[in-house]
C-alpha positions in Angstrom: -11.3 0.5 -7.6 -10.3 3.3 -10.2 -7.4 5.0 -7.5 -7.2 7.9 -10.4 -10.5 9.2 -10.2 -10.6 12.5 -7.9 -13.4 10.8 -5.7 -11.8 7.6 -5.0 -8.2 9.5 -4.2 -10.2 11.8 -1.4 -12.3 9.2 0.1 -9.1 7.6 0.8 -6.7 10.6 1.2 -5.9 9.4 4.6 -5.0 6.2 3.6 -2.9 7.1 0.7 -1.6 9.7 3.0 -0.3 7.2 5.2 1.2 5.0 3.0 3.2 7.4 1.5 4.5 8.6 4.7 5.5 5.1 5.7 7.4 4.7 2.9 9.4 7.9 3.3 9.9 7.0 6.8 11.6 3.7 5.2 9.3 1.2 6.3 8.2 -2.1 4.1 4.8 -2.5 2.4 4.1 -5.6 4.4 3.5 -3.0 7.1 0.8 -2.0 5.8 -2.3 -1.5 8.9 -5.0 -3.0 6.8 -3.8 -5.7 4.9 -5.1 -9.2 6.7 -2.8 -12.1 7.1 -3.6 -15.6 6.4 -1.2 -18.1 8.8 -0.1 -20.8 6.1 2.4 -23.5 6.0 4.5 -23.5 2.5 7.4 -25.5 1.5 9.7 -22.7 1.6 9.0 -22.4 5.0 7.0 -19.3 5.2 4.2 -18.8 7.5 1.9 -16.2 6.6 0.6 -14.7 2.9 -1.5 -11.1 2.4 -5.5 -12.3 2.4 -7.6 -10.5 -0.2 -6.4 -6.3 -0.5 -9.7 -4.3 0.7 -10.0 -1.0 -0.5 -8.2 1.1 2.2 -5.3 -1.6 1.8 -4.9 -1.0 -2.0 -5.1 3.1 -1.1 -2.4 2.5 1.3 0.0 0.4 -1.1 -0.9 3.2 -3.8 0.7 5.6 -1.2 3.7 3.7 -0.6 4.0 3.4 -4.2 3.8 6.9 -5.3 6.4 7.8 -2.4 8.6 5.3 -4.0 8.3 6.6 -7.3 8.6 10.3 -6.0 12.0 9.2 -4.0 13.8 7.1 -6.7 12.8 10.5 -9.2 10.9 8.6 -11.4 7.4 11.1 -10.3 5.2 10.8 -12.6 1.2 11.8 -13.3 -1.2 11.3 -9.9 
């Protein structure tokens, strides 16, 4: 998914939307709605690992990620 081209960015505008807003309210990227969790058992002890990223989970993250950017005055070209 090219998340630079103008179609792909307003097909998901809700979604990057969203993730940028979750970020500025603070929250983590593992809060991310649409990213599927597969229950596993590690030898660090950790339970759970992100499943493949669908599309509206990589818009999301790309959200989050441009907030981040954005907050820590780093901006940059959309």
């Amino acid at each position: 998914m090219d998340i630079t081209a103008f179609s792909t960015r307003s097909k998901y505008a809700a979604q990057i939307n969203a993730g940028y807003s979750a970020r500025l309210k603070g929250q983590g990227l593992s809060t991310n709605p649409h990213i599927h969790w597969i229950e596993v058992t590690s030898m660090d002890g950790s339970n759970r690992k992100a499943g493949p990223m669908s599309d509206t989970a990589l818009a999301w993250q790309h959200g989050w990620r441009l907030a981040d950017r954005d907050e820590k005055g780093r901006g940059g070209t959309r």
